[in-house]
C-alpha positions in Angstrom: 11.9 37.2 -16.5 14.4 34.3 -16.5 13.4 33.2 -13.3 9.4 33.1 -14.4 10.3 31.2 -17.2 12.0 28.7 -14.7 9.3 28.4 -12.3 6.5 28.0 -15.6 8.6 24.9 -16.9 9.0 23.5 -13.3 5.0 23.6 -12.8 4.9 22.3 -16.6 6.9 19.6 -15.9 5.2 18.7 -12.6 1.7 18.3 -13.9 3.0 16.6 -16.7 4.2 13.8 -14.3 0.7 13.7 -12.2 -0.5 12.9 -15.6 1.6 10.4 -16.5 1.8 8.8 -13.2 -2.0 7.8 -13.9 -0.8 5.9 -16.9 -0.4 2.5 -15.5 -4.0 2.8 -13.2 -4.9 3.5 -16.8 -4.0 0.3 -18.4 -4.9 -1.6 -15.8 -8.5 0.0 -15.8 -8.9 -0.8 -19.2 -7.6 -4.4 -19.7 -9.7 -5.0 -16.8 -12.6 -3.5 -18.7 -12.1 -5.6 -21.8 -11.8 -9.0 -19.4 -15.3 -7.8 -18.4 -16.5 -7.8 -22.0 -14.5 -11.2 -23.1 -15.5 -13.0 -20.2 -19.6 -11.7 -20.1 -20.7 -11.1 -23.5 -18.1 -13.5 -25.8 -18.1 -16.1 -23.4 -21.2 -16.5 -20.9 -23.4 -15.1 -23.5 -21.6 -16.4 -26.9 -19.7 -19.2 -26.9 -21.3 -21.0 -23.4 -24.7 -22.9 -24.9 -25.8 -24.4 -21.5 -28.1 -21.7 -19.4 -28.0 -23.4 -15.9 -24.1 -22.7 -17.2 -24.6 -19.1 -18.2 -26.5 -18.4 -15.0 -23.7 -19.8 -12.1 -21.0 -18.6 -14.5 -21.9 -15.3 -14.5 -23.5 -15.4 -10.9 -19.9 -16.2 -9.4 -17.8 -14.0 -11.7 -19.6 -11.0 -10.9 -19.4 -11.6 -7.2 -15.7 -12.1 -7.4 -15.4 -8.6 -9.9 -17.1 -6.3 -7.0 -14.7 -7.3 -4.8 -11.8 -6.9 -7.1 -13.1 -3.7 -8.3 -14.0 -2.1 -4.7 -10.5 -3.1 -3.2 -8.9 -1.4 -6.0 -10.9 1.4 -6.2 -9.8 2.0 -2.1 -5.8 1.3 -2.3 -6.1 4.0 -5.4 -8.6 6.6 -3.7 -7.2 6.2 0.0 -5.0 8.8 0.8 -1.6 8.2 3.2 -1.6 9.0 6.1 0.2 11.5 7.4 1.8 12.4 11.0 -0.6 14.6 13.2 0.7 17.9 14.3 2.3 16.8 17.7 5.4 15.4 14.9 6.2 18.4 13.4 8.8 20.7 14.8 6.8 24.5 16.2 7.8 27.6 14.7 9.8 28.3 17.6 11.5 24.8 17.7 12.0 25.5 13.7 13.8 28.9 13.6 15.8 27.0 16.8 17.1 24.0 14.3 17.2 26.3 11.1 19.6 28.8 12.9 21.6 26.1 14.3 24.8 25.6 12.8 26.6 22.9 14.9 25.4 19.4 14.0 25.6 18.0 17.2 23.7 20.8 18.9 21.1 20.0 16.3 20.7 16.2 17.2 21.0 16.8 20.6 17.6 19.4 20.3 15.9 16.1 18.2 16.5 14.5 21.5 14.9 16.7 23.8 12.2 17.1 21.3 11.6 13.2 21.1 11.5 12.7 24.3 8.0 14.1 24.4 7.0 11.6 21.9 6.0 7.8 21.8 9.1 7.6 19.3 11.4 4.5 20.0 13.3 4.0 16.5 16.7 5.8 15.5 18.7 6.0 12.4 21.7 3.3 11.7 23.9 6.3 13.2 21.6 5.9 16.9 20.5 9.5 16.1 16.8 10.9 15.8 14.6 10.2 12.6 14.1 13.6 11.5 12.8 14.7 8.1 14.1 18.1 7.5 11.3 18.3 3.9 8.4 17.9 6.3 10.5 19.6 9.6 8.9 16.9 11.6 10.2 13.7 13.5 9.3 10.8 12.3 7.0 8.3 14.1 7.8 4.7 14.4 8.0 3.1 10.8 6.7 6.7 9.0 9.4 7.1 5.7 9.3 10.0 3.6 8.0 9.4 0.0 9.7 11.5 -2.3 7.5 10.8 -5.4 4.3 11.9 -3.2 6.4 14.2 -1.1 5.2 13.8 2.5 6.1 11.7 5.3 3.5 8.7 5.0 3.2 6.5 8.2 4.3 3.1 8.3 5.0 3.5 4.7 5.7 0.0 2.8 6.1 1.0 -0.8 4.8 3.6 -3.3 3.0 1.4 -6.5 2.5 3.4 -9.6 -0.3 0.4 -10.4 -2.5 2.7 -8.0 -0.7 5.3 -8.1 -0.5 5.5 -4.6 1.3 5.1 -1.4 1.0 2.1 0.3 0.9 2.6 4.2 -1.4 2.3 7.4 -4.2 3.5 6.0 -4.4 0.9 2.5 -2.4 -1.5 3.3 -5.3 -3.9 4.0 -7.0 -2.3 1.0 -3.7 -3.3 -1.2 -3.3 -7.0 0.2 -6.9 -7.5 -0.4 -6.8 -6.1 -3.8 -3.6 -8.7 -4.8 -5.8 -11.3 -3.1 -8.9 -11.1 -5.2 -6.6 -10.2 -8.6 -5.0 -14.0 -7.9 -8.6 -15.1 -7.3 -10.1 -13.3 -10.1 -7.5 -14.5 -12.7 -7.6 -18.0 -11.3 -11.4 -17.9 -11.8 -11.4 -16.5 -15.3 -8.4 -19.3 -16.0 -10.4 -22.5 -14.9 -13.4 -21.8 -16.6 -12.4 -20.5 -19.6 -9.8 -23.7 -19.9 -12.2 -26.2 -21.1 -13.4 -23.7 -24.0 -10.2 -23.4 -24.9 -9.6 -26.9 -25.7 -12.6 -27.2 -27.7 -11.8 -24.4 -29.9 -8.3 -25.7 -29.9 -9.5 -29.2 -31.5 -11.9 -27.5 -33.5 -15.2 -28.7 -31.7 -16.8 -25.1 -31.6 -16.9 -23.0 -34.8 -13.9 -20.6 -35.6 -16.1 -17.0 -34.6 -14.8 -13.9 -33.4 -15.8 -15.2 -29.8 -12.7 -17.5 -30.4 -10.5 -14.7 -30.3 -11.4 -12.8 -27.3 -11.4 -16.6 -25.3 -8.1 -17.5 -26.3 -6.5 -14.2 -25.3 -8.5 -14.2 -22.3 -6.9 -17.3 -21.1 -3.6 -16.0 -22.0 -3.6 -12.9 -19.9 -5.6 -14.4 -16.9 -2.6 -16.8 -16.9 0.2 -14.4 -17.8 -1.0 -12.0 -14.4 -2.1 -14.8 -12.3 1.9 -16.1 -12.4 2.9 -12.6 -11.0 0.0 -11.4 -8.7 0.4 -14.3 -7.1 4.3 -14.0 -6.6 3.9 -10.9 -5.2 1.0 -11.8 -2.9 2.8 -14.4 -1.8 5.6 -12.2 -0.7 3.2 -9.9 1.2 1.7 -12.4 3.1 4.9 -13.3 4.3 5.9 -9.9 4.9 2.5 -9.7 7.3 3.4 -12.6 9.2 6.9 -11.7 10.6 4.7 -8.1 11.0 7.5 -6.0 8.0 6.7 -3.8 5.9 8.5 -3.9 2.6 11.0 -1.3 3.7 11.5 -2.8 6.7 12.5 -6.3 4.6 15.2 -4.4 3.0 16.6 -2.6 5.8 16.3 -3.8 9.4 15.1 -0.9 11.9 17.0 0.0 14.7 15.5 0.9 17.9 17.2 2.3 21.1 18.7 -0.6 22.2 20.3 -1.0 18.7 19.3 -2.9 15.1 16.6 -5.5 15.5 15.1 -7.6 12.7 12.1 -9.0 14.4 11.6 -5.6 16.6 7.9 -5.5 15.7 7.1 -9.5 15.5 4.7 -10.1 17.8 3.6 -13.7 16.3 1.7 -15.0 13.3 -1.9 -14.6 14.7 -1.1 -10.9 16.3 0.7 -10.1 13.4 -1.9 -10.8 10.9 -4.5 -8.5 13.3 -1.8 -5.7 13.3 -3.3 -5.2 9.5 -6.5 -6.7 9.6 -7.9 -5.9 13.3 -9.5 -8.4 15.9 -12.7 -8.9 14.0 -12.9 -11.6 11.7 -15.6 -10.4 10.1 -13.9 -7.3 8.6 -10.9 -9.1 7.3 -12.4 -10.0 3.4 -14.2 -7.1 3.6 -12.1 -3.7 2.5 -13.3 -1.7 5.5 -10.7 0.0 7.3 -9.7 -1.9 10.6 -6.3 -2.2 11.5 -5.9 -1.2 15.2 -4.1 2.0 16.1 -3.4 5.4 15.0 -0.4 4.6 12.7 2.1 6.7 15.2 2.9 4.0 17.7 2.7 0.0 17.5 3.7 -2.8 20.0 7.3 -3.8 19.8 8.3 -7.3 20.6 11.6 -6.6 22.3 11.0 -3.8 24.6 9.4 -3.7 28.2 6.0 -3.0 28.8 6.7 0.0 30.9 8.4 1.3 27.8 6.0 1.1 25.4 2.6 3.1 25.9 0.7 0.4 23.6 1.5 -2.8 26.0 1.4 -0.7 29.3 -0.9 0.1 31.7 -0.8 3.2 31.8 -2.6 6.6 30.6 -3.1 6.4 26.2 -0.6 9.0 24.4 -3.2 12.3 23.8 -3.9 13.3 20.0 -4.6 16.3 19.3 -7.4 16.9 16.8 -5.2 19.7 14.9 -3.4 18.2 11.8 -1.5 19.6 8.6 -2.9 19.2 5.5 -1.1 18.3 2.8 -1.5 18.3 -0.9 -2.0 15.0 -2.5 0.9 13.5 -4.5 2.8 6.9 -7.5 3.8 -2.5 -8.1 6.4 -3.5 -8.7 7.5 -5.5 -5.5 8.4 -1.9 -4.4 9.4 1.5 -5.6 12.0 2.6 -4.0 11.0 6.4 -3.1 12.3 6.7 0.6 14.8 8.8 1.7 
C-alpha cells in the first residue's frame, strides 16, 4: 500500500514538471503574440497614416515573423537525437557488466566493446564514456541529459525557452531561431523608434495606440540586448566548431585533453552545422552533414578517423531504441 502510494506521488510529481517545463515556451508564445497585435493592428493599421507606409511596413515584418516563427516552431518540435542501437551494450554484454564486480574488469570490457566502434573520446580519467542510465557507450560528443533522460548526441545544452534539447538534430534550427529573434527585435525597434518620438513630444494624439507602441519599443529593446549576447556567443562557439559543453570542459581524446580536437577551420566549421549548400543555410531545413555518431577531428590521422579516410563508411544499422520524449539560458547545465 505504502509503496503504491509512493510510486502515485512520483508519477504526480513527474507530470507536474512536463507541465511546468512548458511554462516558459508559454510566455514566450504569448508575448510574441501580443508583439504581433502591437506591431499590426496599433501600429501599421492605427497610429501609421501613410499607406505606401502601411504596405512595406507590414510587407517586411511579416516576412521576418514566418521565419521567426518556423525556426522556433522546429528547435521546440525537433526531437534529440539519440544513439542508434550499435551504442548500446546487448543483453549478453549487459548481464556481463551488471554481474561484474571488479571495476577494472568492467572498464577493461568498455574497451573491448569500443573497439568495435568509431568512438575516439575518453573521460578526464582516459577510461571509456559509458552511460550506465542508457547502458550504452557514448558516441563522440553524445552527453546524457538528465532533465530529458537520454543520451542526446552532440548535445550542447538543454533550454527550457523550447523546452528542448539542443543537439545535432536542432542546433541549426536553434542558431537560426536566435538569429531571426535579434533580427526581428531589431526590426520592430527601428521602426517603431520614430513613433515613439512623436508621441514622446506630443505630435500624435495621446490614444490607447500609444500604449501598446511605447511598450513595444521597450521590450523589442530589452530582448534585442540579450538575444543578441547570446547569439553572439554561439556564433563564436560554431567557429572554433564547440559545443557549449565542450566550452566549459575541454574533451579528451585518446591521445589525451585537446581544446581545438574538433576545429577544423572557420569555413568547415560553420558547414559542420549548416552543410555545404549555401542555399539551405537561412532556411531551417535540416542539413548538417553526418549521422551525429562520428565527426572529423583536427588532430588525429586520417587512417584513424573513418570520416577523413579512404576507406569503407562505418555500417548503420536501421534498428534503433525508441525512447520516450522528455527542458536559454546560455546553458542549463543537465549533463552528467
Amino acid at each position: 500500500m505504502r509503496r503504491g502510494w509512493k510510486m502515485a506521488l512520483s508519477g504526480g510529481l513527474r507530470c507536474c514538471r512536463q507541465v511546468l517545463s512548458w511554462v516558459p515556451v508559454l510566455v514566450i508564445v504569448l508575448v510574441v503574440l501580443w508583439s504581433y497585435y502591437a506591431y499590426v493592428f496599433e501600429l501599421c493599421l492605427v497610429t501609421v497614416l501613410s499607406p505606401a507606409e502601411k504596405v512595406v511596413y507590414l510587407i517586411l515584418y511579416h516576412a521576418i515573423f514566418v521565419f521567426f516563427a518556423w525556426t522556433y516552431w522546429k528547435s521546440i518540435f525537433t526531437l534529440p537525437q539519440q544513439p542508434n542501437q550499435k551504442f548500446h551494450l546487448s543483453y549478453t554484454d549487459k548481464e556481463r557488466y551488471e554481474n561484474e564486480e571488479r571495476p577494472e574488469v568492467q572498464k577493461q570490457m568498455l574497451v573491448e566493446m569500443a573497439k568495435k566502434l568509431p568512438v575516439y573520446t575518453r573521460t578526464g580519467s582516459g577510461a571509456v564514456r559509458f552511460c550506465d542510465r542508457c547502458h550504452l557507450i557514448k558516441p563522440d560528443r553524445c552527453h546524457h541529459c538528465s532533465v530529458c533522460a537520454m543520451c542526446v548526441l552532440k548535445m550542447d545544452h538543454h533550454c527550457p525557452w523550447v523546452n528542448n534539447c539542443i543537439g545535432f538534430s536542432n542546433y541549426k534550427f536553434f542558431l537560426q531561431f536566435l538569429a531571426y529573434s535579434v533580427l526581428y527585435c531589431l526590426y520592430i525597434a527601428t521602426t517603431v523608434f520614430s513613433y515613439f518620438i512623436k508621441y514622446w513630444r506630443g505630435e500624435l494624439p495621446s490614444v490607447r495606440s500609444k500604449f501598446h507602441v511605447l511598450f513595444l519599443l521597450f521590450v523589442a529593446c530589452m530582448f534585442f540586448v540579450s538575444l543578441v549576447i547570446l547569439f553572439g556567443y554561439h556564433c563564436w562557439l560554431v567557429s572554433r566548431n564547440k559545443t557549449t559543453l565542450e566550452a566549459f570542459c575541454t574533451p579528451v581524446f585518446t591521445s589525451g585533453p585537446e581544446k581545438n580536437g574538433f576545429n577544423l577551420g572557420f569555413i568547415k566549421n560553420i558547414q559542420q552545422v549548416f552543410g555545404n549548400n549555401k542555399k539551405f543555410w537561412l532556411i531551417p531545413i535540416g542539413s548538417s552533414p553526418g549521422d551525429g555518431h562520428s565527426f572529423p577531428m583536427r588532430s588525429m590521422n586520417e587512417s584513424q578517423n573513418p570520416l577523413l579516410a579512404n576507406e569503407e563508411p562505418w555500417e548503420d544499422e536501421d534498428d534503433s531504441r525508441d525512447y520516450p520524449e522528455g527542458s536559454s539560458s546560455l546553458a542549463v547545465e543537465t549533463e552528467t
